[in-house]
ZAMARGU-4260 file (C-alpha; in steps of 0.2 Angstrom, whole numbers, plus 5000, padded with zeros to 4 digits):
<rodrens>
0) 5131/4984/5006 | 5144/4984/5020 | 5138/4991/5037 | 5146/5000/5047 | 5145/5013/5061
5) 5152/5026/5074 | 5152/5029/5091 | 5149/5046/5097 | 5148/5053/5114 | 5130/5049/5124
10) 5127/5056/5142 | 5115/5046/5152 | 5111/5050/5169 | 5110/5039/5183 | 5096/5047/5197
15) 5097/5040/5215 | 5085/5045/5230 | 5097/5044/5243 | 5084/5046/5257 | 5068/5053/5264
20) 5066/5067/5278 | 5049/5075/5286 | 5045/5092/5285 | 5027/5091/5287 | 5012/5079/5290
25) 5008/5078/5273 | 5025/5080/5264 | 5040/5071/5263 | 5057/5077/5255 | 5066/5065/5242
30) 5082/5069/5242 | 5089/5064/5224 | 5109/5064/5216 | 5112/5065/5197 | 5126/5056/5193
35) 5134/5050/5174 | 5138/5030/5170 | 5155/5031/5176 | 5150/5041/5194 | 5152/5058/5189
40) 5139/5071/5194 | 5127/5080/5181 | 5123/5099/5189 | 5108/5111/5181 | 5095/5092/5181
45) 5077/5097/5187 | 5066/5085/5192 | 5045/5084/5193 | 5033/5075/5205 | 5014/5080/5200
50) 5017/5099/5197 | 5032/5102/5209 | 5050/5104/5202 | 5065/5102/5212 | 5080/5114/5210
55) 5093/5112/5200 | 5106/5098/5205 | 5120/5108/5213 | 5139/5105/5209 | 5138/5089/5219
60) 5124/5084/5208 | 5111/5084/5224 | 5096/5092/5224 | 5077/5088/5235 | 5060/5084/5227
65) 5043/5090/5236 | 5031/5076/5237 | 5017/5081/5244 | 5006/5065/5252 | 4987/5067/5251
70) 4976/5067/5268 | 4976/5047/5270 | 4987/5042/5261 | 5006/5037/5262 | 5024/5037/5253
75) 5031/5019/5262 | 5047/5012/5256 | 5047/5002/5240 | 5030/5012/5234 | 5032/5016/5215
80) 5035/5037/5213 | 5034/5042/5195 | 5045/5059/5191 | 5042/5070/5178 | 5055/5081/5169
85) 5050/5100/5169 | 5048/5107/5151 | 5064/5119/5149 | 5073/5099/5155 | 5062/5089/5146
90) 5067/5100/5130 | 5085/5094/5130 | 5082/5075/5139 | 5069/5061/5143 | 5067/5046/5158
95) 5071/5031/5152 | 5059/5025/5162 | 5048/5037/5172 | 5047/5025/5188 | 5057/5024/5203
100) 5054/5012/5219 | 5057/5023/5238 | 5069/5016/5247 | 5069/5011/5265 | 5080/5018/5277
105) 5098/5012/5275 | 5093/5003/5257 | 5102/5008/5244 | 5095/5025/5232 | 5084/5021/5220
110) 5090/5025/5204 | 5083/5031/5187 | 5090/5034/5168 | 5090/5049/5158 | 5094/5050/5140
115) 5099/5065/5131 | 5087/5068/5116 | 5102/5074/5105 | 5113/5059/5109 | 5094/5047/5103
120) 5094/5059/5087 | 5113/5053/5085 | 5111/5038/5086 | 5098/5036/5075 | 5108/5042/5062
125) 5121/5030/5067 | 5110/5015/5063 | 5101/5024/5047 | 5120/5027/5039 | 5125/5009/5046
130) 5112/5003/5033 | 5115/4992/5019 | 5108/4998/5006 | 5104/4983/4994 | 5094/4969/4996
135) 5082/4971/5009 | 5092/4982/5020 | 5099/4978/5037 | 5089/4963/5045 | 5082/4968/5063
140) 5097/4959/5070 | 5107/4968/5062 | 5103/4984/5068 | 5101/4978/5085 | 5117/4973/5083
145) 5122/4991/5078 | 5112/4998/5090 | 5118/4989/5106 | 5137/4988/5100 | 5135/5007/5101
150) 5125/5010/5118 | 5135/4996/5126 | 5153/5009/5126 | 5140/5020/5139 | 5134/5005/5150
155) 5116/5001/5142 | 5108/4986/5140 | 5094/4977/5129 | 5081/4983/5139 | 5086/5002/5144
160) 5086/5003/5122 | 5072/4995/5120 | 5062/5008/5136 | 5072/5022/5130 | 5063/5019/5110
165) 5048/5019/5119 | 5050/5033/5130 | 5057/5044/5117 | 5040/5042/5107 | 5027/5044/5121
170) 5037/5062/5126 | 5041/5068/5107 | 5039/5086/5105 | 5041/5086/5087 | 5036/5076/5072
175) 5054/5072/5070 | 5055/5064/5086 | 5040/5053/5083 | 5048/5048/5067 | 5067/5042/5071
180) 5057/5034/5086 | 5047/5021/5075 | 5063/5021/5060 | 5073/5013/5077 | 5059/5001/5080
185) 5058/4995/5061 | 5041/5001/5057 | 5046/5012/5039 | 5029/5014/5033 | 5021/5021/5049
190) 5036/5033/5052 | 5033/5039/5035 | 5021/5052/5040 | 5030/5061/5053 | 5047/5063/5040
195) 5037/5072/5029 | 5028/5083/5042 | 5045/5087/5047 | 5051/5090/5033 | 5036/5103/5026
200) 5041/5112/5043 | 5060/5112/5039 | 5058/5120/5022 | 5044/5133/5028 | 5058/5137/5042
205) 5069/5139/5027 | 5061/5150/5016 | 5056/5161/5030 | 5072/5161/5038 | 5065/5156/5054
210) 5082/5149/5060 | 5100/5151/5053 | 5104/5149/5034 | 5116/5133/5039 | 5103/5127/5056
215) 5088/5128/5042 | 5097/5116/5029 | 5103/5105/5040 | 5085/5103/5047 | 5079/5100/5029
220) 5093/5086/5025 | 5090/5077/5038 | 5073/5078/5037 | 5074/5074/5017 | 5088/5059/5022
225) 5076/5052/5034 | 5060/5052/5024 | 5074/5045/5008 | 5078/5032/5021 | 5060/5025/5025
230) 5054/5026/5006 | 5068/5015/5000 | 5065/5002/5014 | 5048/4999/5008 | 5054/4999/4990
235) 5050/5013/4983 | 5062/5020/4976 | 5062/5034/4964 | 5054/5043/4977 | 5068/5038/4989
240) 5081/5044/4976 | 5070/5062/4975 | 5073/5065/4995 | 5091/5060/4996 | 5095/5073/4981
245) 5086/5085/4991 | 5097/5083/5004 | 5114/5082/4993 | 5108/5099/4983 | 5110/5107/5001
250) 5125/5097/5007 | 5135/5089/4994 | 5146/5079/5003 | 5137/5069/5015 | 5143/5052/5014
255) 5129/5044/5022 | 5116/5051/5011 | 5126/5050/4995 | 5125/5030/5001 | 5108/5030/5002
260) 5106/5037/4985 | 5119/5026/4977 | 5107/5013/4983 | 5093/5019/4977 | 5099/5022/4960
265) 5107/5006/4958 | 5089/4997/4962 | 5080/5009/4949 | 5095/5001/4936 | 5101/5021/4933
270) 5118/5015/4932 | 5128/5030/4925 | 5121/5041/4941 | 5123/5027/4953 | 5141/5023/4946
275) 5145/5043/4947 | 5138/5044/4967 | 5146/5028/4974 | 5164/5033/4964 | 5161/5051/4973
280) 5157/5043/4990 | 5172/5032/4989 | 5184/5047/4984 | 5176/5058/4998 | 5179/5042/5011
285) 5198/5040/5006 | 5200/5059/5009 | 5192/5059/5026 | 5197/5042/5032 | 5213/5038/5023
290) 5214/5024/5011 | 5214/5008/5024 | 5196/5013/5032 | 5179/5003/5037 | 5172/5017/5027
295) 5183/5014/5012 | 5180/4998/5014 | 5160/5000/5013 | 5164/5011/4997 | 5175/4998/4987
300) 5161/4986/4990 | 5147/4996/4985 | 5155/5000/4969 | 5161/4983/4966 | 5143/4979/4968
305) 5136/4991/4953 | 5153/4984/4943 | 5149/4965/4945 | 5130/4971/4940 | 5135/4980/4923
310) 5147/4967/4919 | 5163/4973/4924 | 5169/4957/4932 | 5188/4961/4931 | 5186/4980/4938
315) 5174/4973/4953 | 5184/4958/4958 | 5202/4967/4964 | 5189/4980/4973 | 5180/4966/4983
320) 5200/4959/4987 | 5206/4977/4994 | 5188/4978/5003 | 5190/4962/5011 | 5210/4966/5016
325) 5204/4981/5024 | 5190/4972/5034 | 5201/4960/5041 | 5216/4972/5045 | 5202/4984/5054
330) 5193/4968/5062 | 5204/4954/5063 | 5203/4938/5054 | 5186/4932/5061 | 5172/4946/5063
335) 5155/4947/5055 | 5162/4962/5044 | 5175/4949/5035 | 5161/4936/5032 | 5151/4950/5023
340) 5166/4954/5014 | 5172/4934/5010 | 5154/4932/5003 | 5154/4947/4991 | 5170/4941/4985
345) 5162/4921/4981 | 5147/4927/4975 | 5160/4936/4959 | 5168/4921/4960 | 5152/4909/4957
350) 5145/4919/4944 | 5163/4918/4935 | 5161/4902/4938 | 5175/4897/4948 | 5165/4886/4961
355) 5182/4880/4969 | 5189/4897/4972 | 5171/4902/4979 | 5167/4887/4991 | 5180/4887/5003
360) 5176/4908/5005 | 5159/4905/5010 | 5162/4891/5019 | 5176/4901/5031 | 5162/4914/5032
365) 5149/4904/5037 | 5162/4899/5051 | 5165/4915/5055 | 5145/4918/5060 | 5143/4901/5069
370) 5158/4907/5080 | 5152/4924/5082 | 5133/4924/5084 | 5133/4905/5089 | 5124/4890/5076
375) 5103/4898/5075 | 5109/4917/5074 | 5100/4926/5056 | 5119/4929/5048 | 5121/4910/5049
380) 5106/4906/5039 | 5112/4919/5025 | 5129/4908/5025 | 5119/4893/5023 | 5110/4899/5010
385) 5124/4906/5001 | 5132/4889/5003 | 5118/4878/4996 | 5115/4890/4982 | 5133/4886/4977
390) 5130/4866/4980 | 5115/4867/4970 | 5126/4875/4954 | 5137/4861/4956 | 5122/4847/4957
395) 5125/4842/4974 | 5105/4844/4977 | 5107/4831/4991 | 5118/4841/5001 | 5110/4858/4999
400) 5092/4852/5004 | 5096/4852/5021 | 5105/4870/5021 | 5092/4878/5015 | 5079/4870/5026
405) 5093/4872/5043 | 5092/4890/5036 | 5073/4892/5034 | 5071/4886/5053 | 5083/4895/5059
410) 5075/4912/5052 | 5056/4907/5060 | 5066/4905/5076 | 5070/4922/5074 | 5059/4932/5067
415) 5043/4921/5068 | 5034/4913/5054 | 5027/4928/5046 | 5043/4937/5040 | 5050/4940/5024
420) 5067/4932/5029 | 5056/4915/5029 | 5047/4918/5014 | 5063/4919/5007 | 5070/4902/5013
425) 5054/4894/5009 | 5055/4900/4989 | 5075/4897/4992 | 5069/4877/4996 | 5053/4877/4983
430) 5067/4881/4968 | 5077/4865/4974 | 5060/4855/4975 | 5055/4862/4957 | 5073/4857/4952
435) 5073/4840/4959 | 5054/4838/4952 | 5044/4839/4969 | 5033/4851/4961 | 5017/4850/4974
440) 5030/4854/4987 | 5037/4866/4977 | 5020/4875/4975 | 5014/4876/4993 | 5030/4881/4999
445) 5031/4896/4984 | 5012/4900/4989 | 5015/4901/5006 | 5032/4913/5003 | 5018/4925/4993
450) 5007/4925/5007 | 5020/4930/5019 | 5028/4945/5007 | 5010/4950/5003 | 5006/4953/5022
455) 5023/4961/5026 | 5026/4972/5008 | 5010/4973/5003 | 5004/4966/4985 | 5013/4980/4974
460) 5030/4978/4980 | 5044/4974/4967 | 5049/4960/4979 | 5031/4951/4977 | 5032/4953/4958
465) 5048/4943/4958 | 5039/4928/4969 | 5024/4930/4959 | 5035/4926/4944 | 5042/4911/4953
470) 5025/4904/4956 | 5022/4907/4937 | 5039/4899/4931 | 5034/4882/4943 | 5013/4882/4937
475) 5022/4884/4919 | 5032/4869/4921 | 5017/4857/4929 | 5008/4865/4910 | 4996/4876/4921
480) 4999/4889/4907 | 4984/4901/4911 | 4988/4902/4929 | 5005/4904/4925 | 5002/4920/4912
485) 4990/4930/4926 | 5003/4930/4935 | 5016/4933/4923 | 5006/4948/4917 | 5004/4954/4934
490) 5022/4954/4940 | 5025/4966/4924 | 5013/4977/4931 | 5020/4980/4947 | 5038/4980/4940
495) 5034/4994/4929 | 5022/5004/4941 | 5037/5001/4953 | 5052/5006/4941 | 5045/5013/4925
500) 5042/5005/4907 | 5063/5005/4904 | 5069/4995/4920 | 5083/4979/4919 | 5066/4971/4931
505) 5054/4975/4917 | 5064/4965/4905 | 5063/4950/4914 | 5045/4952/4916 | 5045/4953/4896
510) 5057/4937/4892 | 5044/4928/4906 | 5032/4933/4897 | 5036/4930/4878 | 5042/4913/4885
515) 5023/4910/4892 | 5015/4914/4876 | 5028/4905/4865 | 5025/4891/4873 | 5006/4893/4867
520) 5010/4896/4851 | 5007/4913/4851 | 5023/4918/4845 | 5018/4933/4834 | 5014/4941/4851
525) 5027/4934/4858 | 5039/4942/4847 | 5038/4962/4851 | 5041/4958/4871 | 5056/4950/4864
530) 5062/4965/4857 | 5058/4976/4870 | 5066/4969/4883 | 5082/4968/4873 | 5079/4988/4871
535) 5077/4991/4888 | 5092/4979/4893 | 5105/4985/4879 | 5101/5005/4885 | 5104/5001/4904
540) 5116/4991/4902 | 5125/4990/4885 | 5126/4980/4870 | 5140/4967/4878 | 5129/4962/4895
545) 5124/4943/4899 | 5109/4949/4900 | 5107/4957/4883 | 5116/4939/4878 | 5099/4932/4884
550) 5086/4941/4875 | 5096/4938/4862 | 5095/4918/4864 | 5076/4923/4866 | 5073/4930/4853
555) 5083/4919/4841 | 5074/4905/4846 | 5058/4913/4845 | 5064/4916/4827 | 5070/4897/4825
560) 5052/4894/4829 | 5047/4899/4815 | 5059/4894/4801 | 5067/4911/4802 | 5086/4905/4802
565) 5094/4918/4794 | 5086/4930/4805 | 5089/4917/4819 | 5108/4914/4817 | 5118/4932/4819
570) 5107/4933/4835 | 5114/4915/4842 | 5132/4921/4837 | 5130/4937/4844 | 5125/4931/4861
575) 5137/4917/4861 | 5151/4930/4859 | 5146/4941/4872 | 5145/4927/4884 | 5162/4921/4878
580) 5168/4940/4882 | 5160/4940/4900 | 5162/4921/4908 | 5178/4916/4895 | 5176/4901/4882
585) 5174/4889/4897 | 5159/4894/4905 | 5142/4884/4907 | 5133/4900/4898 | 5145/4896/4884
590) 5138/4880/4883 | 5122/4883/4882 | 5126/4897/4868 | 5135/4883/4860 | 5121/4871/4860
595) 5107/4884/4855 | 5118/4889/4838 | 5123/4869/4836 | 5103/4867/4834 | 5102/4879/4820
600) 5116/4871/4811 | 5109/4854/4812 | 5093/4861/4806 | 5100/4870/4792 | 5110/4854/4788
605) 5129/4859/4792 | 5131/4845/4799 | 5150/4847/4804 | 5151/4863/4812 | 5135/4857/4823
610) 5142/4843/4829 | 5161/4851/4834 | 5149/4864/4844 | 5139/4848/4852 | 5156/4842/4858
615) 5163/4859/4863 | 5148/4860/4873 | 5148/4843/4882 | 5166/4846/4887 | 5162/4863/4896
620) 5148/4856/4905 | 5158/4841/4910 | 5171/4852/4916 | 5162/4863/4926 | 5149/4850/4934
625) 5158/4835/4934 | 5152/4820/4923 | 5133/4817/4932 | 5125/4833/4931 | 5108/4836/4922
630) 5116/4848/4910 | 5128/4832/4902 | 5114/4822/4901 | 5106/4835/4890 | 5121/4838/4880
635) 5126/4818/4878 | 5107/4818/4871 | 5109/4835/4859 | 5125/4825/4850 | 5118/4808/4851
640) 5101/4814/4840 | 5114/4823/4828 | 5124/4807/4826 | 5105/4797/4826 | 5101/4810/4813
645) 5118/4806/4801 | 5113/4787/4802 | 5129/4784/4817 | 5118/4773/4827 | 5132/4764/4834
650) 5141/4781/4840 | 5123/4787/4845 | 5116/4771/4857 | 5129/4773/4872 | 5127/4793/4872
655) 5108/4789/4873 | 5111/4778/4887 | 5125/4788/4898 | 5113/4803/4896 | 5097/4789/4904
660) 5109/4783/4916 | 5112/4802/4923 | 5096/4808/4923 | 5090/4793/4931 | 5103/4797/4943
665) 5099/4816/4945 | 5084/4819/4940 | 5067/4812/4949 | 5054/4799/4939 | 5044/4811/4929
670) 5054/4825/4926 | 5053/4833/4907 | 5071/4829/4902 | 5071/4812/4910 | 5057/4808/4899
675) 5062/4816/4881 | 5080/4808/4882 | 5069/4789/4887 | 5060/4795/4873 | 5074/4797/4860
680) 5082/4781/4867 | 5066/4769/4862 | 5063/4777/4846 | 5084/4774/4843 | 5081/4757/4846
685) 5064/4754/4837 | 5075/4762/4821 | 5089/4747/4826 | 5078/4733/4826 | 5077/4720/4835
690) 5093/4711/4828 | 5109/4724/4835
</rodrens>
């Protein structure tokens, strides 16, 4: 989701000791002057020293602090002098930091910052509804990013955030407080505890009209949209989803909260609701903001985003293009929110599969973050990433290798070698290695991304279910098939304590694991997980998804399995259709559609109408990938044993052998393809004798 955020006014004080004067022995007068970022004084500040206020500043911002040195001791220039803010102050502001250094005579004041606690309450909500809130949420560069863009406009810097974070916790009043102090700093699961405190208080101030009817709501939604926050971050959320409509059902037409729940609901696969809340969000942002908006531009986006997710290609496409025209309008040609916006737009565009449309996108976006943030910032390594995926689509394996391990380094110099960003560059590089048949590198690197997301997530977090079934996939492929299924098996777990029994996520889990136990002949087990997940998948997301397209395939072929072609065959066609509907007739889906129902016709011995879906299917794949690609091989291979089978061994040979030659050229020695295509190559030749 797009990020944005709004800068709102924020008073910070500037306190200088302009000088000492005697009055007694064993006291010494600090005389102090309040005075705003841009030299304007602050009257009514109080100030502390062990117990002893100062008066209020005057209307030249002055006022003179008591310090009172014990017997044998003494206040010389440059000795540290904590303050202290009385309680009726201390109420309404905070010190920055609480230290100030004593001047010498004729040096210049020392000075000190205060913070309002209202304006650190703002922008806290300024970084939570500056969230994205899809995939992981905002990375902590991100939000520092947000953070500091916002405190810079008042003159404060790295450092005075980061003490004033700190300072805000240690001199919380409230449960509140303590909360939006550790949401700043990152840590979800530990601020946790003091939302819902506060939250419990809000509602009991409500119901017993303590306070206002509108000040008590407003303490319960954002109470209830903090706690929302949190919950979502550390995944869970159906839960998250519960807060955020707590806070809606007391005011409607937050925008910021109606995000969030858009969110949630779109990662719980609830899309009619989702769909509902992001459409109302959008409407409400066009009304408030006109039609040419950051905001809007955050709500076409995150509809576009559900669209592309149920299907919708055609709807979502021209809402990602006026997002992206916004964002550049707003931000000019080459800021961070028009990278955002260019990949949204290629990653539609690679799963259309128009790879040429999408490359040059994230390419220029890529640009755009080495420009702005410099070659090893965090958004560069997403570009990267985005870009080898795409390589890796077209076969260029060579060229997105070292993308994605620039990528991973760049994110352990970030965020150290511990974080989730590097456990997902390392199972980013592990599927290349598993593709390119380097599968003990693959498996340390995939084992070593679980231990980091089990260590930062904990082990029932819907994102360590899907790296579990990563590992499973790669121990299914080196035929460690028990390993594979524990795994498997657990994955499910998670995903349905995480979502419930009916989730998109649960589905997968199912396919993964029907596939596990069809491929250990255990297919009349395997056949009821089949069918569940195309359940679950046809009621979340209609009977014309790819993704029903694929249980579909499953299914079938479970049923090809076991000689069940009739049952088999209105599933193939059914799934090839959809796909057709989705991608168009040209897509590599398509293809693979094309070659499952081609199989069943060559087993069920129409011969003809196999072969014309064989061919259909090689030129799709050459069309898409160019005339090397692994897929070719294994199409030039599906029509070459159709022609072996009709006794065309003449036409069959040089298919045979363009299909070795590419996957000798693509694939590594030992890889499963490479070997069956050798296979059916020596046993053409033993059937051709040794005179050809």
């Amino acid at each position: 989701m797009t990020r944005t955020y709004r800068l709102r006014s924020l008073l910070i004080l500037f306190v200088c000791v302009q000088g000492l004067t005697a009055r007694a022995a064993a006291d010494i007068v600090v005389a102090i002057k309040a005075l705003d970022p841009q030299g304007v004084v602050v009257t009514d500040i109080r100030f502390a020293y062990q117990g002893v206020a100062s008066p209020p500043t005057t209307s030249t911002g002055v006022t003179e602090l008591r310090v009172t040195v014990a017997s044998g001791e003494s206040l010389q220039p440059g000795s540290a002098l904590e303050l202290d803010l009385p309680l009726e102050i201390a109420t309404k502001w905070f010190l920055i930091n609480d230290t100030i250094h004593v001047p010498g005579p004729g040096q210049p004041p020392a000075e000190a910052v205060l913070f309002k606690r209202s304006d650190m309450r703002r922008l806290a909500e300024e970084v939570r509804d500056a969230q994205p809130t899809r995939e992981g949420g905002l990375t902590p560069e991100d939000r520092q990013r947000v953070v500091l863009e916002y405190a810079a406009q008042y003159g404060l810097s790295q450092e005075d955030l980061v003490a004033a974070i700190t300072s805000f916790r240690e001199t919380a009043k409230d449960p509140m407080d303590d909360g939006v102090a550790l949401f700043l700093a990152g840590e979800f699961a530990q601020a946790e505890p003091f939302f819902r405190i506060a939250l419990e208080r809000a509602e009991k101030r409500k119901d017993e009209a303590e306070k206002s009817k509108d000040e008590a709501e407003a303490d319960v939604v954002t109470a209830a949209g903090y706690l929302g926050s949190v919950l979502h971050e550390q995944g869970r959320y159906a839960e998250a989803a519960a807060e955020f409509r707590k806070a809606l059902a007391l005011k409607p037409d937050d925008p910021g909260v109606m995000s969030w729940l858009g969110g949630s609901l779109f990662e719980l696969g609830e899309w009619p609701e989702a769909e509902f809340v992001f459409r109302r969000g959008l409407t409400l942002s066009e009304a408030s903001f006109g039609p040419n908006h950051p905001e809007v531009a955050m709500g076409l986006n995150n509809l576009a985003l559900l669209l592309q997710a149920t299907n919708r290609l055609a709807e979502a496409e021209p809402l990602f293009r006026r997002a992206l025209e916004i964002q550049e309008a707003s931000f000019g040609p080459n800021h961070p929110e028009v990278a955002m916006g260019l990949n949204n737009l290629a990653l539609l565009l690679h799963a259309t599969n128009r790879f040429a449309e999408a490359e040059p996108l994230i390419r220029r976006a890529l640009e755009i973050h080495e420009a702005s943030f410099g070659p090893n910032h965090p958004n560069v390594a997403i570009g990267l990433n985005n870009l080898a995926l795409l390589l890796g689509a077209t076969n260029r394996l060579a060229e997105a290798e070292p993308l994605f391990r620039r990528a991973l380094e760049i994110d352990k110099a970030s965020f150290g070698p511990n974080h989730p960003r590097v456990a997902s560059g390392l199972n980013n590089l592990a599927t290349l290695l598993q593709a390119t048949n380097r599968l003990a590198e693959a498996e340390s690197l995939t084992r070593r991304a679980l231990e980091i997301l089990k260590a930062s997530v904990g082990p029932n977090h819907p994102n360590f279910a899907w790296y579990l079934n990563n590992l499973a996939t790669l121990l299914e492929g080196m035929n460690r098939l028990t390993e594979a299924e524990s795994l498997t098996r657990r994955a499910l777990e998670i995903h349905e304590a995480s979502f419930g029994p009916n989730h998109p996520s649960v589905a997968v889990g199912l396919n993964n694991l029907a596939h596990l136990l069809q491929a250990t002949n255990r297919l009349a087990e395997a056949v009821p997980l089949i069918r569940r997940a195309l359940e679950i998948d046809e009621a979340s997301f209609g009977a014309n998804h790819p993704n029903v397209a694929r249980d579909l395939n499953n299914l079938a072929a479970l049923l090809h399995d076991t000689n069940r072609f009739a049952e088999a065959e209105p599933l193939f066609r059914r799934a090839l259709e959809i796909d057709e509907a989705s991608f168009g007739a040209n897509h590599p889906n398509v293809a693979r559609d094309l070659n499952n129902l081609a199989t069943l016709l060559q087993a069920t011995y129409r011969i003809a109408e196999a072969e014309s879906l064989f061919r259909r299917a090689l030129e799709i794949d050459e069309t898409s990938f160019g005339a090397n690609h692994p897929n070719v091989a294994r199409d030039l291979n599906n029509l070459a044993q159709l022609l072996q089978a009709t006794n065309r061994l003449a036409e069959a040979e040089p298919l045979f052998r363009r299909a070795m030659e590419i996957a000798q050229f693509s694939l590594v020695s030992g890889h499963p393809w490479l070997i069956t295509i050798r296979e059916n190559l020596q046993a053409l030749e033993e059937t051709q004798g040794p005179e050809r």
